[in-house]
Structure formats: C-alpha cells, structure tokens
C-alpha positions as CSV (number, residue, x, y, z in Angstrom):
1,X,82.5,121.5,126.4
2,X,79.0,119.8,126.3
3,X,78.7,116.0,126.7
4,X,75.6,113.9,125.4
5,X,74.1,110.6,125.1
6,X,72.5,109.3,122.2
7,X,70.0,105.6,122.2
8,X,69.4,105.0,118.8
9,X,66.4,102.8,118.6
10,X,66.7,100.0,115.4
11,X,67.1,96.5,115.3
12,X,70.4,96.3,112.8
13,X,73.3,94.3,114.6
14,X,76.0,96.0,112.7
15,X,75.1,99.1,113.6
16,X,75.8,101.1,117.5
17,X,72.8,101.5,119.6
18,X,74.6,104.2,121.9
19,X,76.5,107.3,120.7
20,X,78.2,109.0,123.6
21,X,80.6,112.2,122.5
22,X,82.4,115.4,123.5
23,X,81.4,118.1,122.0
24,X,83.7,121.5,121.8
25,X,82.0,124.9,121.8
26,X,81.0,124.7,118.2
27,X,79.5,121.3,118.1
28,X,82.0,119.7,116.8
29,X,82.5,115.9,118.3
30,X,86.3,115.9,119.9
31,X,86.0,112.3,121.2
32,X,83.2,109.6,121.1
33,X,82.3,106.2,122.1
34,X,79.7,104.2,120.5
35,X,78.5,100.9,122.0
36,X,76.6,98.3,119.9
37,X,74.1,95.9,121.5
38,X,76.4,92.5,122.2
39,X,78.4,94.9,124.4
40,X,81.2,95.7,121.9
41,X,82.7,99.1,121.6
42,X,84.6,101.6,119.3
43,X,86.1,105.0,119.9
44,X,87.1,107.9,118.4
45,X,89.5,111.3,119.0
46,X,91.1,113.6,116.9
47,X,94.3,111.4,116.9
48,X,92.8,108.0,116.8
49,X,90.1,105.5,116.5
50,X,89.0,102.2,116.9
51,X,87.1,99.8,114.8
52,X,84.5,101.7,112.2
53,X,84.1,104.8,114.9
54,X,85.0,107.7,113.8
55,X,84.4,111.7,114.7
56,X,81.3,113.1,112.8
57,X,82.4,115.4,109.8
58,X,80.5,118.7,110.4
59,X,79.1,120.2,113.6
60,X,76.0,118.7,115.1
61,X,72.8,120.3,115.0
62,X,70.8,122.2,117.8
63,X,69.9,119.8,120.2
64,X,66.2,120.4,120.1
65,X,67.0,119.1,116.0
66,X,68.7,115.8,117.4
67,X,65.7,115.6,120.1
68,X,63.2,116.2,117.5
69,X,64.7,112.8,115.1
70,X,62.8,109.8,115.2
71,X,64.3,106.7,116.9
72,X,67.0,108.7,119.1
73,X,66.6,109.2,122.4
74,X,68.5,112.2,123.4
75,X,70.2,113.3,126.7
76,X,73.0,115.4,128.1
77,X,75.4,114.4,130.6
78,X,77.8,115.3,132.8
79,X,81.6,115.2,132.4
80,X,82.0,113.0,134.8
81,X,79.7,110.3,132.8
82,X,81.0,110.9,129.7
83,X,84.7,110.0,131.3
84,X,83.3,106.9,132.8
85,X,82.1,106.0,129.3
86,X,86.0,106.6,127.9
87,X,87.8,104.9,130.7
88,X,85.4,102.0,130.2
89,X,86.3,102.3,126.4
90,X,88.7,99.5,125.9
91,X,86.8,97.2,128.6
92,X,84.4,94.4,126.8
C-alpha cells in the first residue's frame, strides 16, 4: 500500500482542497478522504461513501505525473497519517 497527500491549490468553494487516499499496489485508490476549505469532509471505500467523495475510476498515474500537474502539491505519507486522516473522518 502507498499513502499520499494531495493540496490542490484553487479558489472554488465547492470543490476539496485536500485529497488524502490509499493506494493498493496498482494505484488504484481503496479508501480516501477529501477535505474542503470550511473544514468539511467526505470519504470514500470500496463499500461506502460520503457526501460527493467517491474512489477515482482508473489507477493513478506515476507520481512524478501527479507532481509534475500544476496547482497540486504532492506528498507521500505514512500509514500512520493517512489513519489519523480516516479516524478524524467523521469529526467536523
């Protein structure tokens, strides 16, 4: 599993500002949490979701693609963060 942290730099309320997921072997997202500005939250797994979240539908690139994209700020993480970010989930 690899874990990563996305800022994405714009100024549109209705849209997240951090993308935080699990990624499996392949790339593909197996749970994520995105965070919008005012502090609210959605979340997605495989079995469920909340508010407009939802897993991405193919594999994501290389990370030296996502790195390379303008307004994202890109970073992996530990586990241990990314499970901070999922317990803290449901919490305004």
């Amino acid at each position: 599993m690899k874990y990563i942290r996305l800022y994405w730099i714009h100024d549109r309320r209705d849209m997240p500002v951090w993308l935080v997921s699990e990624l499996d072997d392949e790339k593909w997202e197996t749970r994520k949490v995105e965070i919008w500005r005012g502090g609210a939250k959605g979340y997605a797994d495989r079995q469920t979701s909340y508010g407009s979240t939802g897993l991405a539908q193919v594999p994501l690139p290389p990370f030296d693609e996502i790195k390379a994209l303008p307004g994202f700020e890109f970073e992996e993480i530990s586990r241990a963060e990314f499970e901070q970010e999922w317990t803290a989930r449901k919490s305004p």
